[in-house]
SERODREN-323796 format. One record per residue (C-alpha): residue in one letter; x, y, z. Coordinates in steps of 0.2 Angstrom, whole numbers, padded with zeros to 4 digits, always signed. Each point is the difference from the previous one (the first is absolute). Example, Ala and Ser with C-alpha at 12.3 -4.5 7.8 and 13.67 -1.06 7.14 Angstrom:
A+0062-0022+0039
S+0006+0017-0003
END
This chain:
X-0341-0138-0354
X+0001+0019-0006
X-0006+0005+0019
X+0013-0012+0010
X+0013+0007-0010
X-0004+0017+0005
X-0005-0006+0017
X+0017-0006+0000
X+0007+0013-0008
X-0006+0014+0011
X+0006-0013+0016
X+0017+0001-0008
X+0001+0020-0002
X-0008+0001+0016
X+0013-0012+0009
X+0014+0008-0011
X-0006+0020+0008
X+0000-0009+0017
X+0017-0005-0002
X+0006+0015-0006
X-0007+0009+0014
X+0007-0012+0013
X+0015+0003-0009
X+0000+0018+0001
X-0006+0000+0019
X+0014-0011+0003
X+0012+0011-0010
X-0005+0016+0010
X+0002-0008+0016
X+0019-0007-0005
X+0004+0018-0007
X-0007+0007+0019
X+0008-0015+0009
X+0018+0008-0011
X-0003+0017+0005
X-0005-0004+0019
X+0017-0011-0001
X+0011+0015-0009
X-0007+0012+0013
X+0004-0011+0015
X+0016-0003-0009
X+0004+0020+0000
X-0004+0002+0018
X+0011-0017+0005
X+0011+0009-0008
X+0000+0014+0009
X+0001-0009+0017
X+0013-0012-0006
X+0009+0017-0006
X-0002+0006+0017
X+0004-0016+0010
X+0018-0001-0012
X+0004+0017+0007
X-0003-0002+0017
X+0009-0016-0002
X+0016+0009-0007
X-0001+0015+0016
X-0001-0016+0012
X+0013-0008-0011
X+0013+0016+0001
X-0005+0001+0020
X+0006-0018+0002
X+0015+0004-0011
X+0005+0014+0011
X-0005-0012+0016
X+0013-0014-0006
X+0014+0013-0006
X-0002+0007+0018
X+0000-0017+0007
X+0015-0004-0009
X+0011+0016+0006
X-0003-0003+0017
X+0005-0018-0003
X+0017+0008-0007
X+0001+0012+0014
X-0004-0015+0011
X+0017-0009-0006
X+0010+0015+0008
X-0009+0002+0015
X+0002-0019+0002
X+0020+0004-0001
X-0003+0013+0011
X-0008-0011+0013
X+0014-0016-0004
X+0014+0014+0005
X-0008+0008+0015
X-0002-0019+0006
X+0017-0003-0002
X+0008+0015+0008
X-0012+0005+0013
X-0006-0015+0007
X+0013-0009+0011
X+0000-0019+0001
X-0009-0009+0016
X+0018-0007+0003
X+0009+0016+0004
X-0014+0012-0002
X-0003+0002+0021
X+0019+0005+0004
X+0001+0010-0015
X-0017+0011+0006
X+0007+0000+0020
X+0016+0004-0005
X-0007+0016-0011
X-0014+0005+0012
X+0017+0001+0012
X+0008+0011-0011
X-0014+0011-0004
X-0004+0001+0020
X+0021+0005+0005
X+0001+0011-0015
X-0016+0010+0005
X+0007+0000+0019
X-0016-0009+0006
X-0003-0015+0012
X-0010-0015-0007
X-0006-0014+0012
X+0003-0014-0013
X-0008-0005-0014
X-0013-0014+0003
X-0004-0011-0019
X-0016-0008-0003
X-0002-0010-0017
X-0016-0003-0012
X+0004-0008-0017
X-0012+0009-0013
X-0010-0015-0011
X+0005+0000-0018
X+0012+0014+0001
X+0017-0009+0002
X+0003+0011+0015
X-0001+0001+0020
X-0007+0016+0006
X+0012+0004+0017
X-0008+0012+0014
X+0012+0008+0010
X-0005+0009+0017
X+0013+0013+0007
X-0001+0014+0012
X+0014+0015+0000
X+0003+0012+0011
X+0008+0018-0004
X-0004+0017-0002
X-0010+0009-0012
X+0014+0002-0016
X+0008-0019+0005
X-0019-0006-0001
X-0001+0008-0019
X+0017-0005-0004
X-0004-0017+0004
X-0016-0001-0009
X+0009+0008-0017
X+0014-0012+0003
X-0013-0013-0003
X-0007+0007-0017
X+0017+0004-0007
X+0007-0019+0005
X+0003-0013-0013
X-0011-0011+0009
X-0020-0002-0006
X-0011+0006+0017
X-0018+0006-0001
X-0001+0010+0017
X-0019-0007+0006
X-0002+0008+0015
X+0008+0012+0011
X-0006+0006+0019
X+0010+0014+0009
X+0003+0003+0017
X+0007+0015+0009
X+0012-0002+0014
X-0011-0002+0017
X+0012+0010+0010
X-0003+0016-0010
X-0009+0013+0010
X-0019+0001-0003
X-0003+0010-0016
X+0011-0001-0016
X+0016-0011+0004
X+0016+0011+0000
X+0013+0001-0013
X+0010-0016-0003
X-0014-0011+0010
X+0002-0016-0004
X-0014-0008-0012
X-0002-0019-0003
X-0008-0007-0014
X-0007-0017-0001
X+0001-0006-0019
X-0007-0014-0011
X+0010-0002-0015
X-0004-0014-0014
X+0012-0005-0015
X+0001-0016-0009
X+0015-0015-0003
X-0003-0011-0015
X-0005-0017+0007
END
């Protein structure tokens, strides 16, 4: 019986040193598994660090992109006024807006003391715009200073024209060479303004 008990005995402390080793194996591979985590930990860190600062420089950008945004939005406000007003004033009404522009181009043409052969009107209604885009064709005949006065009498009227196309001709009885002095000219005009429809 003496030899099982030691049998058994030395089993025991031989089963207790494998456990205690297991147990330490297992130990040092939990305190590398900590250490391996703490180190991934620092570097995570660091890129987390990193990632948080470029966040905040795309933050401010953005910050700096809506505070923009929102002045032009304010600025916007004005020019809208701006644009309500010049509506109002400028743009005649379909209803009356044709006599008005005649009557004007008349004046402009007597006052600059040159012949006009009639206005001729030609209407296009611009889509989502709330206005009618009015192409008006005239051809006026004077001499050199009556031709210039005619056209500054256009930029200076109350009236809204956008001068689109102009083509001059000299008069064709001039002698051959340059025309002589108070030769008539005539000038053959597209105009284009606008009447709220």
């Amino acid at each position: 019986m003496v030899r099982d008990d030691l049998t058994m005995n030395m089993s025991w402390q031989l089963l207790k040193q494998v456990i205690i080793a297991a147990l330490v194996v297992l130990l040092v591979a939990d305190l590398g598994l900590l250490y391996v985590r703490w180190e991934n930990s620092r570097e995570n860190e660091a890129a987390m660090r990193a990632e948080r600062d470029r966040l905040e420089l795309t933050a401010k950008a953005l910050k700096g992109d809506v505070a923009r945004a929102q002045r032009i939005r304010e600025s916007m406000s004005g020019v809208t006024k701006e644009y309500d007003a010049f509506y109002k004033t400028d743009f005649e009404s379909t209803s009356d807006g044709y006599s008005k522009i005649e009557a004007n181009l008349d004046a402009i043409a007597v006052k600059a003391s040159v012949k006009s052969s009639g206005a001729a009107f030609e209407q296009k209604e611009v889509k989502g715009r709330g206005v009618e885009e009015i192409r008006i064709s005239d051809t006026v005949e004077g001499d050199y200073s009556s031709i210039i006065k005619f056209i500054s009498g256009l930029e200076q009227s109350r009236y809204f024209y956008l001068l689109s196309e102009l083509k001059l001709d000299s008069d064709l009885s001039a002698v051959q060479g340059s025309p002589s002095p108070g030769a008539l000219i005539r000038l053959h005009l597209e105009l284009r303004t606008y009447f709220k429809s």
